[in-house]
N, C-alpha and C positions, 0 to 999 in steps of 0.2 A: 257485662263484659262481653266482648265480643270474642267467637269461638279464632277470627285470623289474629287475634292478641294472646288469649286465652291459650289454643294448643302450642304453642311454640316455647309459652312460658315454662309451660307443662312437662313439656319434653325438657326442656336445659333444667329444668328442678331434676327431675329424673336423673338424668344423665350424670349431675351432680353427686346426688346423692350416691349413684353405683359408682362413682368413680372414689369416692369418700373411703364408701365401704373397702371396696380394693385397697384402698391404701393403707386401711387397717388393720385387714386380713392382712396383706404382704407384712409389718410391721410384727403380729403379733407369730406369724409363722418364722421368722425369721430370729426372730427371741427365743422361740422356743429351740432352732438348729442350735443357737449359740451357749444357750443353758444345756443341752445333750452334748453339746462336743465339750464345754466344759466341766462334763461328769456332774453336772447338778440336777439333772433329771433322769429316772430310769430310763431304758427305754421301753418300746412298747414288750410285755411281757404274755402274749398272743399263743406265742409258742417258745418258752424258755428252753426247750432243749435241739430247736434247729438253732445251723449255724447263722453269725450274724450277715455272711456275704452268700450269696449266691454266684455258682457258677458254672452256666449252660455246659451239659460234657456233645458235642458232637456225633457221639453216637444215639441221639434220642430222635424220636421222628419229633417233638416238640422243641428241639433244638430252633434258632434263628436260622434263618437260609438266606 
């Protein structure tokens, strides 16, 4: 087989397959928001006693600017 057949193949097999992947990752991410939002899933329990929102107070030098 010749390498001007051969790497082109090679590359759209590629390319394929990460595109696949993506779309199964998005699919299985996506199931998961929707089993948390409808209370089917804890969440993550990392740190059970912060709050679930954050939010920046202004007076921090780590605040956004």
């Amino acid at each position: 087989m010749e390498v001007g057949i051969f790497l082109p193949v090679l590359a759209l097999t590629t390319l394929l397959a990460v595109c696949i992947f993506a779309l199964w990752s998005k699919r299985a991410t996506d199931q998961r928001r929707r089993d948390v939002a409808r209370g089917r899933v804890d969440k993550s329990t990392l740190a059970e006693d912060a709050p679930n929102s954050y939010q920046a107070s202004g007076d921090r030098d780590d605040a956004p600017r």
